[in-house]
N, C-alpha and C positions, 0 to 999 in steps of 0.2 A: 868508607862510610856508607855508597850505599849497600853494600853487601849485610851491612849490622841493620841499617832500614828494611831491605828485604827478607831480613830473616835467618840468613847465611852466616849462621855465625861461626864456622869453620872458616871460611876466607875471610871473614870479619876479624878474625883474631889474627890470620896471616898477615892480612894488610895493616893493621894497625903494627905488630911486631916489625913488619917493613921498615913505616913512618919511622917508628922509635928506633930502630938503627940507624937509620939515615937522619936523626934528630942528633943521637948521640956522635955520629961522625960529625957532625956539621957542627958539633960544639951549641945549639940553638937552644939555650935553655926553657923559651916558653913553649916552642915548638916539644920539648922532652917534659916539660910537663903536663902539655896538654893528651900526652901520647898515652902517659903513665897514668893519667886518669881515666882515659878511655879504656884501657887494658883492664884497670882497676873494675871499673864498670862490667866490662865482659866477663872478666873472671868472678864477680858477685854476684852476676846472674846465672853463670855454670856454674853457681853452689863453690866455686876451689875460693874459699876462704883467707886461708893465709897468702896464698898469691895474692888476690885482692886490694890486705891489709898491705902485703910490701909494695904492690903498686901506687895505692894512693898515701902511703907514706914517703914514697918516691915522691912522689909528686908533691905535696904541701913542702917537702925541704926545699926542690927546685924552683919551686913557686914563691918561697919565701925568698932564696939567692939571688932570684930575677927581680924581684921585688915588683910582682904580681898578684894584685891581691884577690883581683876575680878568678884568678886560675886558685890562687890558694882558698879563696872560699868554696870555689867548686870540688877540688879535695875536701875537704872538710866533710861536706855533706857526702860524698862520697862515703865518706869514713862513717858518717853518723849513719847513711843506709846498712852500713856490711853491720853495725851494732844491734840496727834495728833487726834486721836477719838470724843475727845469734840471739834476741832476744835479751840485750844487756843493755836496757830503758835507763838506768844511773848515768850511763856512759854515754848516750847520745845528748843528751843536756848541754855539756861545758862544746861538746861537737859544733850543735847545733847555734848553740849561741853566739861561738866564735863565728863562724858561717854567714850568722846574721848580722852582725855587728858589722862586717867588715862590707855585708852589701848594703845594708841601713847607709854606712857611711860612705860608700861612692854615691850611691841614690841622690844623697845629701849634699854631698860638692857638685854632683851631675846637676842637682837643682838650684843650688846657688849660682851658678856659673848658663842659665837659662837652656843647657840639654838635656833634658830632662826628657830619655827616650823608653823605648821598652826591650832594651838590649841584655840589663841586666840578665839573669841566671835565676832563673825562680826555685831549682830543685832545692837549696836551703829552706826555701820558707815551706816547703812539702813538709819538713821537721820538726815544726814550729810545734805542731798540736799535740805530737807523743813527746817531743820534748819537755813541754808545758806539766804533763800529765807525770812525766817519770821523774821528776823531784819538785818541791818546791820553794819558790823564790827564795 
């Protein structure tokens, strides 16, 4: 992690691939989803595309078997970025909204339940505006 903070994103992608072996040994499925989005991340911002898409599609199926659903919305928007990249605005929408929906509703139990923190995951609602804009309700 901080190799991807400082900029280093050669041992950034070493060390996360690390994690995510020692994830996939270890059987730890939020640990291999959290991996798989991270990768996901690196590889959308070095432009490699379809690696990306199979990384954070890794990840939203692990995150859904774990039955994780901040890890599965943080795929999500993951996904809705790499769309936003190829410029395919129909497709971030149904992305985005799942994303939101699913952090709207921990938010929502967070608040009922008086923890109501600032822990949540904000990069979904970054979506929110070109989502809005590339179909309508």
């Amino acid at each position: 992690m901080i190799a991807y903070f400082t900029g280093d994103m050669g041992r950034a992608v070493l060390e996360y691939e690390f994690a995510l072996r020692f994830a996939r040994d270890g059987g730890d499925g939020l640990q291999l989803a959290t991996c798989t989005n991270d990768l996901a991340i690196l590889a959308l911002e070095d432009g490699r595309l379809a690696e990306a898409e199979a990384y954070a599609r890794e990840s939203i199926e692990v995150a859904r078997t774990a039955t994780d659903a901040i890890l599965e919305s943080n795929a999500l928007a993951t996904l809705a970025d790499l769309r936003i990249g190829e410029g395919d605005l129909a497709a971030v929408r149904p992305l985005a909204c799942d994303a939101l929906r699913i952090q709207s509703s921990r938010w929502s139990e967070a608040n009922r339940r008086g923890r109501c923190g600032v822990g949540t995951d904000v990069r979904a609602w970054s979506c929110a505006p070109v989502a809005r804009q590339s179909a309508p309700l």
